[in-house]
C-alpha positions as CSV (number, residue, x, y, z in Angstrom):
1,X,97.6,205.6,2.0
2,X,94.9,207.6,0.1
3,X,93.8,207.9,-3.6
4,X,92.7,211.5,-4.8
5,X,93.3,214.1,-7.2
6,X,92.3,211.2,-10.2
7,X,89.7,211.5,-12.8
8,X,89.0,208.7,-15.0
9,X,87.6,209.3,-18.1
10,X,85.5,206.4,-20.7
11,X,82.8,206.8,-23.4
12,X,80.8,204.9,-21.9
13,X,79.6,203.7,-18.4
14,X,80.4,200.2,-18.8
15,X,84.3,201.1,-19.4
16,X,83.6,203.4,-16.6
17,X,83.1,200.4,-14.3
18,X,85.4,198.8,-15.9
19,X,88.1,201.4,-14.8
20,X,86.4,201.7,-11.5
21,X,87.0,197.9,-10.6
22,X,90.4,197.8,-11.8
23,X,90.9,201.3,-9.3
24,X,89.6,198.8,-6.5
25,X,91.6,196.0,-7.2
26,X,94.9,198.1,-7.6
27,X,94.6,199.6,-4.0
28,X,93.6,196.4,-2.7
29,X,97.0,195.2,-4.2
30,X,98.9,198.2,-3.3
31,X,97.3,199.1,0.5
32,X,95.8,202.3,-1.2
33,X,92.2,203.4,-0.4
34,X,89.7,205.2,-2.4
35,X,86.6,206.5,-0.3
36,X,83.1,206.0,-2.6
37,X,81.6,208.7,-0.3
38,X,84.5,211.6,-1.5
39,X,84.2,210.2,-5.6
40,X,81.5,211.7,-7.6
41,X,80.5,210.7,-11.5
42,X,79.3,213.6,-14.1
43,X,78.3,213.0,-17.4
44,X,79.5,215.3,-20.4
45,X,77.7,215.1,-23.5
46,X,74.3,213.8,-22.4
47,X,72.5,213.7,-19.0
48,X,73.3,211.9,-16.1
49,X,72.0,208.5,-15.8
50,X,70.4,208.6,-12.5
51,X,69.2,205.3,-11.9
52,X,72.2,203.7,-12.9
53,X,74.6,202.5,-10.0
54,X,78.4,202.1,-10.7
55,X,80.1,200.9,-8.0
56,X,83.9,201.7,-6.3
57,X,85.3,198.9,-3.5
58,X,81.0,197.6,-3.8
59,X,79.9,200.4,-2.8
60,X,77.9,203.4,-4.7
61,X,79.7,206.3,-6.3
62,X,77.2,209.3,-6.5
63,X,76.3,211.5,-9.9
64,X,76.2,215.2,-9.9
65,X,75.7,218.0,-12.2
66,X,79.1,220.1,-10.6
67,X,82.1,218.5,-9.7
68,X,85.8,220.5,-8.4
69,X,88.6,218.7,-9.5
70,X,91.9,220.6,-8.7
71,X,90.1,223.9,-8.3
72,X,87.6,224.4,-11.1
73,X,84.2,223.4,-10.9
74,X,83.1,221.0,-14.4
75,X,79.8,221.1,-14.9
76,X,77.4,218.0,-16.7
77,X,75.6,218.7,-19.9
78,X,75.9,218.2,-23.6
79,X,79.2,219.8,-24.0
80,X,82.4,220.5,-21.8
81,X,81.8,223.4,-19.2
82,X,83.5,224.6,-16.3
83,X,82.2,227.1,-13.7
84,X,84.9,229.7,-12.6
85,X,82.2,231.5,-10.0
86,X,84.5,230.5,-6.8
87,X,87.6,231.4,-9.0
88,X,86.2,235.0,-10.1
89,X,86.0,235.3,-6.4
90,X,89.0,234.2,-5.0
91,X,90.5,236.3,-7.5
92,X,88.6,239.6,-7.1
93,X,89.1,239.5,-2.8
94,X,93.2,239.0,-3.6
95,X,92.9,242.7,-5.4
């Protein structure tokens, strides 16, 4: 079985980690898999910390400045953004 559609949220990288290990010990526990290589970290409310690696099942989870999560794009920075770009879009070909 798969993990997706989560977002965990922490004030600070080191609960982040925190939340992350506990993520890898669950679906060890429960035969549920989260892929590193499909999770993606963003910061809001400073800039990403680039040389810092957090790990999920030992193995490096990426940062980016744009994420999707369930259809809108959030975007890193010092305050809360989301990019609605694709949504415009989608929603101006369905006229």
């Amino acid at each position: 079985m798969y993990a997706d559609d989560i977002a965990l949220l922490s004030g600070s990288c080191r609960g982040l980690q925190k939340m992350l290990a506990i993520c890898s010990d669950f679906g060890r526990e429960c035969d549920i898999r989260f892929n590193p290589r499909k999770s993606q970290l963003l910061t809001i409310g400073g800039d990403n910390p680039p040389l810092l690696i957090l790990l999920l099942d030992n193995k490096h989870v990426q940062w980016c400045v744009r994420v999707k999560y369930l259809g809108i794009y959030l975007l890193a920075g010092k305050t809360v953004k989301i990019d609605l770009t694709v949504t415009e879009q989608i929603l101006w070909l369905l006229q």
